[in-house]
Structure formats: structure tokens, C-alpha cells
C-alpha positions as a Markdown table, in Angstrom:
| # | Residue | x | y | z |
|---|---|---|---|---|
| 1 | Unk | -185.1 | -102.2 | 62.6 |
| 2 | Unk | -181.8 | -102.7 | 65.1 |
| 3 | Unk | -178.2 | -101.3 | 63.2 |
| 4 | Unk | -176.4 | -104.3 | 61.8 |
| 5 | Unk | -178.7 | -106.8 | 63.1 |
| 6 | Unk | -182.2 | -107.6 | 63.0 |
| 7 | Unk | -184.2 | -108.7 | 66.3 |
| 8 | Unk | -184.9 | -112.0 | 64.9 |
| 9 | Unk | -180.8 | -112.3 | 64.5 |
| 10 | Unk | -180.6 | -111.0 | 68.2 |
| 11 | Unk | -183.8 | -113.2 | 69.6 |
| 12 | Unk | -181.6 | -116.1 | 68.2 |
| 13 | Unk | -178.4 | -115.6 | 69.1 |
| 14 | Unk | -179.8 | -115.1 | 73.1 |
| 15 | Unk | -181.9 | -118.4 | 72.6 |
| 16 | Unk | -178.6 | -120.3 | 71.2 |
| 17 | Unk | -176.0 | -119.1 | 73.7 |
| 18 | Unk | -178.8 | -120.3 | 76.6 |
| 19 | Unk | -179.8 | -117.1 | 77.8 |
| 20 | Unk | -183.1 | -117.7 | 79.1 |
| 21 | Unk | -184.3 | -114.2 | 80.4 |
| 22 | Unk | -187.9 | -113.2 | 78.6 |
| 23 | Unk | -187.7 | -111.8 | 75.1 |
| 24 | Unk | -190.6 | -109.6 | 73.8 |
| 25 | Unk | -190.6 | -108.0 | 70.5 |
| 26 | Unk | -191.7 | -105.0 | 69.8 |
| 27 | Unk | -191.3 | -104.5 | 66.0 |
| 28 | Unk | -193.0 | -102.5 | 63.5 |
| 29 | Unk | -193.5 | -105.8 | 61.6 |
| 30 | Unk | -197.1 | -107.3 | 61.5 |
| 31 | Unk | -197.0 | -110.0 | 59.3 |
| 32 | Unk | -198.4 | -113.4 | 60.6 |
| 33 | Unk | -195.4 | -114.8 | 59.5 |
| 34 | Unk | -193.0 | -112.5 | 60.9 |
| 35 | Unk | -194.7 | -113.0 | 64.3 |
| 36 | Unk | -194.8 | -116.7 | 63.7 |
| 37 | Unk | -191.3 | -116.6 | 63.4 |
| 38 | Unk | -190.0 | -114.3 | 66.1 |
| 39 | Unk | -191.9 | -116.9 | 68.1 |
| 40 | Unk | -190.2 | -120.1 | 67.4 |
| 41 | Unk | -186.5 | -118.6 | 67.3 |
| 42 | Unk | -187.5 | -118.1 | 71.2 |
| 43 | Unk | -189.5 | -115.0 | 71.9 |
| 44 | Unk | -192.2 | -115.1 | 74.5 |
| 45 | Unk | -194.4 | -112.4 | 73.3 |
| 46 | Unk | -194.5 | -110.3 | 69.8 |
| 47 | Unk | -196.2 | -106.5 | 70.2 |
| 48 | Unk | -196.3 | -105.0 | 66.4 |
| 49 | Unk | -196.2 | -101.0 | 66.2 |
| 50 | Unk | -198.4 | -99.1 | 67.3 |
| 51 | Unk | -199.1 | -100.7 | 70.4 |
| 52 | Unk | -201.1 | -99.4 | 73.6 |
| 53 | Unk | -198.9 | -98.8 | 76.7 |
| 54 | Unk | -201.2 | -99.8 | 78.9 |
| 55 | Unk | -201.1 | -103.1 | 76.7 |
| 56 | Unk | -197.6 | -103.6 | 76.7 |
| 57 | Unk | -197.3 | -103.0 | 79.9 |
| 58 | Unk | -199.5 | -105.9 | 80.8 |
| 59 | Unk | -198.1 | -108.2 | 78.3 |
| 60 | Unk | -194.4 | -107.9 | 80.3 |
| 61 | Unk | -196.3 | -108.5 | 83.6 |
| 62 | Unk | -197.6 | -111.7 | 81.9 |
| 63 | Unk | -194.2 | -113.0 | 80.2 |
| 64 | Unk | -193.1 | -111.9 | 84.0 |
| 65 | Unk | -195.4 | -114.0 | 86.3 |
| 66 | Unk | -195.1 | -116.6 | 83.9 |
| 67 | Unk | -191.6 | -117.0 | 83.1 |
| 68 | Unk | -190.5 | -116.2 | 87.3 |
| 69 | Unk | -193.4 | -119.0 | 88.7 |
| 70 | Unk | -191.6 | -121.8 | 86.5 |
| 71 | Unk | -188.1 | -120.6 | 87.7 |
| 72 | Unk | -188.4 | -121.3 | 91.5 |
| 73 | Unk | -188.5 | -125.3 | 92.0 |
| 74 | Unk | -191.5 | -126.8 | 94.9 |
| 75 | Unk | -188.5 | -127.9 | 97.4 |
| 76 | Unk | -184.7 | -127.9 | 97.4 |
| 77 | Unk | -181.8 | -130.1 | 99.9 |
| 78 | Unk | -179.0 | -129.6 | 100.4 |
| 79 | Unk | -176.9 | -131.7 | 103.1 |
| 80 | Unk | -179.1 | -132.6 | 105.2 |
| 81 | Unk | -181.6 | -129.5 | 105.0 |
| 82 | Unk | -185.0 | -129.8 | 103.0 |
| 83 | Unk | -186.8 | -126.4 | 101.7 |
| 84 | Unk | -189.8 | -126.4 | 101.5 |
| 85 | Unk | -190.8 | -122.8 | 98.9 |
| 86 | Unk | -194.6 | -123.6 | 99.4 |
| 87 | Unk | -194.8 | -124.1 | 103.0 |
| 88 | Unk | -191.4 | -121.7 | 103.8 |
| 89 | Unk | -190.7 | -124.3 | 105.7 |
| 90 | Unk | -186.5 | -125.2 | 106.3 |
| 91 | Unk | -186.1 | -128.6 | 107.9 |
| 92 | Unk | -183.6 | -131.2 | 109.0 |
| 93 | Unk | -183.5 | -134.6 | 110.6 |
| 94 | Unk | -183.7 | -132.9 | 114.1 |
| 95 | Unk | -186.7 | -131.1 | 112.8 |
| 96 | Unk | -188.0 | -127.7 | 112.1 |
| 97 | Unk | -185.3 | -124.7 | 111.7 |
| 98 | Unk | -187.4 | -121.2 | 112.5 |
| 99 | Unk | -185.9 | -119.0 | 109.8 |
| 100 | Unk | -187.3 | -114.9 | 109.9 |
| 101 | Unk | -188.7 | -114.1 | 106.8 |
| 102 | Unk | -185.3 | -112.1 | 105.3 |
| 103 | Unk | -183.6 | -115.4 | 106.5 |
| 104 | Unk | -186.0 | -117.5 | 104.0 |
| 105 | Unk | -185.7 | -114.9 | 101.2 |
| 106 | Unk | -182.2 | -114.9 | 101.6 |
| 107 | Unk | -181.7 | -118.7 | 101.3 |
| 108 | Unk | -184.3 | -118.6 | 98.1 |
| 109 | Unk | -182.1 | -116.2 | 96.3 |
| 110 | Unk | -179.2 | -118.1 | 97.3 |
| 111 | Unk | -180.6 | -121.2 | 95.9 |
| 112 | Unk | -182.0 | -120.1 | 92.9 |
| 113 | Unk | -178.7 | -118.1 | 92.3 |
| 114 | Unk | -176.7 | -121.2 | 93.0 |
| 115 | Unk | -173.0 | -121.4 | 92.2 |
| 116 | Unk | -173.4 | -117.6 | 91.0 |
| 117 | Unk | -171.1 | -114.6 | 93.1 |
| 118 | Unk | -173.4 | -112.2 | 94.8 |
| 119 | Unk | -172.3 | -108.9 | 95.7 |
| 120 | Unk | -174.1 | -107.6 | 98.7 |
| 121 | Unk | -175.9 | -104.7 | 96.6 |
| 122 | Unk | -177.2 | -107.5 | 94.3 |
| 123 | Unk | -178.5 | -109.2 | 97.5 |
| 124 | Unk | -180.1 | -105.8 | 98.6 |
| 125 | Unk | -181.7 | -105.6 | 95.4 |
| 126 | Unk | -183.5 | -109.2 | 95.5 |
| 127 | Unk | -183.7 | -109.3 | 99.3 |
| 128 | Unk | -184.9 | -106.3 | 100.7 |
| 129 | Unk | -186.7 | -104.9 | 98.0 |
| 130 | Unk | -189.0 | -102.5 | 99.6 |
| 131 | Unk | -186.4 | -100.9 | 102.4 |
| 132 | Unk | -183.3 | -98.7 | 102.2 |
| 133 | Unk | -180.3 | -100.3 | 104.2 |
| 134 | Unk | -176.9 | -100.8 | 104.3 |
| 135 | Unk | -174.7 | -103.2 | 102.7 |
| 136 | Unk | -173.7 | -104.2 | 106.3 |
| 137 | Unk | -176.9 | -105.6 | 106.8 |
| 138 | Unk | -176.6 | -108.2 | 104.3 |
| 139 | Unk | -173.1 | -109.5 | 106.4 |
| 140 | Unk | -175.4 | -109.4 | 109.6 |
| 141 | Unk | -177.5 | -111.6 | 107.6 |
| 142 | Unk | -176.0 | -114.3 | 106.2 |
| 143 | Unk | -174.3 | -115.0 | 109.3 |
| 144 | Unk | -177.7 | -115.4 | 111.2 |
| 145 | Unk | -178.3 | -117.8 | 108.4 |
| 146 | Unk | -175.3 | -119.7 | 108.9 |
| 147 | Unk | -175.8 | -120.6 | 112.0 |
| 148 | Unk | -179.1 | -122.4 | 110.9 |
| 149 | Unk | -177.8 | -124.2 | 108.1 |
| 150 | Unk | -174.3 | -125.2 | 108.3 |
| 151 | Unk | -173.0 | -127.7 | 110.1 |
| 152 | Unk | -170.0 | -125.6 | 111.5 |
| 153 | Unk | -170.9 | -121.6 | 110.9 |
| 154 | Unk | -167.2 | -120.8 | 111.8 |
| 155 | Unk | -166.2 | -123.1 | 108.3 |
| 156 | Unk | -168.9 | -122.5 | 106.3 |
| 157 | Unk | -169.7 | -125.2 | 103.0 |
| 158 | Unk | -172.9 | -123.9 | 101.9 |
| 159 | Unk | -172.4 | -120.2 | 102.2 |
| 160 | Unk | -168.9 | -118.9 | 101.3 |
| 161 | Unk | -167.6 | -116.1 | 100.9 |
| 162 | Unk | -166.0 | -114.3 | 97.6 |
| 163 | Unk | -163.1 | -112.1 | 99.5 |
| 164 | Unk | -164.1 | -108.7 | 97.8 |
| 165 | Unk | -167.1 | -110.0 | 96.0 |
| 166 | Unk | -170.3 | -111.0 | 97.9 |
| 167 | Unk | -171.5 | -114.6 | 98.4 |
| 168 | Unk | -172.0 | -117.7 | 96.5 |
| 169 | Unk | -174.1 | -120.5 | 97.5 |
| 170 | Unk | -172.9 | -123.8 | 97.0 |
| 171 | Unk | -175.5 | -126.4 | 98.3 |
């Protein structure tokens, strides 16, 4: 019971303008067909009031796994680098490229952030989720990473930088 709008009108206009981030509704509405319907205008879930927390809570955990596991693609090139997400595995002609496990991370958010400006708090966020450090860090890096993957770190094609912005990947 939104103001002006009604979360099927929302759930819609999401779905039509290509958002695809998970949608669950919570709604005091608990008619079959109500539910049916929030469903195919895009929703990934329907919880009708009252609802357990506990419930809820592992409903989004669900919509979560399920909707993050079909987002990240088996393998990804670029030039002439292969990722490999199953094996975290980075290779080119030459062969295997040892990357430390924040360099991996890094290059996954890159490439599944592709084309996208990411400011080095946004890069904390999905990188180094489970530490406090500074945005410095991030700088320190990417250019690690740069000298694994492009093909002159000093011009870099892959990895540019967004003068007062962050990063975008562009492989």
C-alpha cells in the first residue's frame, strides 16, 4: 500500500526499464491471484503480511544465492587473457599468471562491473569486505594488477582510470 503507486506498478516499471536487481514483495495482499501476478510482472519472491522474520530472512538469502550464482559467467577473455572463476585461474598464451587472492577478486569485480566507473570506496565495499583499509590501498592494487594483465602497465587498455572517479574496466 505504496503513496501514489502500487508495488505491482513499481515491480513493473523496474522490470521494463531493465533493472535486474531481486524484487521481493512483501504486501499485505494474499490472494492467489495477487501473488500470481506480482510474479509474472518480475518479482522473485512474494511474502504476504504477517510473515516470520526468521522466514523472510531466509527467503532474501535464497532470491540472493540464486540471483548472484547466475550473474558471474564460468570464464571470461579479454585480449589475450582467459579467466577461469571456477579454477581462479588467470591465463595467457605464455601460461599461468599467479594472481593473490585480492588480485583475483579485484579482476572479478572488474569484469562483472564492466564498462561501469568504480570509485575506490565502491571497490572497498566488494573487494575487501571483511577488513578496514584505506582508499590508498585500492591504487596499490590495481596497479599490481596491471602489471599482470596489460600489455604495457604504463598505458593501460583494460584498466583505466576515471580522473576523480575510480576505475572502469574495459576488457
Amino acid at each position: 500500500m505504496l503513496p501514489r503507486k502500487d508495488g505491482f506498478q513499481v515491480c513493473r516499471e523496474l522490470r521494463r526499464s531493465g533493472v535486474q536487481t531481486p524484487i521481493i514483495l512483501l504486501t499485505a495482499k494474499a490472494q492467489e491471484a495477487e501473488k500470481v501476478l506480482g510474479l509474472q510482472l518480475g518479482a522473485d519472491d512474494y511474502v504476504s503480511k504477517p510473515f516470520s522474520p526468521l522466514e523472510l530472512r531466509a527467503r532474501i538469502q535464497a532470491v540472493l544465492r540464486r540471483t548472484q550464482g547466475a550473474a558471474e559467467p564460468d570464464a571470461y577473455r579479454f585480449g589475450d587473457i582467459d579467466v577461469d572463476f571456477a579454477r581462479c585461474e588467470l591465463r595467457r598464451a605464455s601460461g599461468l599468471i599467479a594472481l593473490t587472492p585480492v588480485e583475483f577478486k579485484l579482476l572479478a569485480v572488474f569484469i562483472r562491473k564492466r564498462g561501469r566507473v568504480l570509485s575506490r570506496e565502491q571497490l572497498l565495499d566488494l573487494v575487501w569486505t571483511d577488513v578496514t583499509c584505506g582508499d590508498r590501498v585500492v591504487d596499490t592494487h590495481v596497479a599490481n594488477l596491471r602489471k599482470k594483465i596489460e600489455p604495457d602497465a604504463a598505458r593501460p587498455q583494460f584498466v583505466t582510470s576515471v580522473r576523480g572517479m575510480g576505475y572502469r574496466f574495459d576488457g
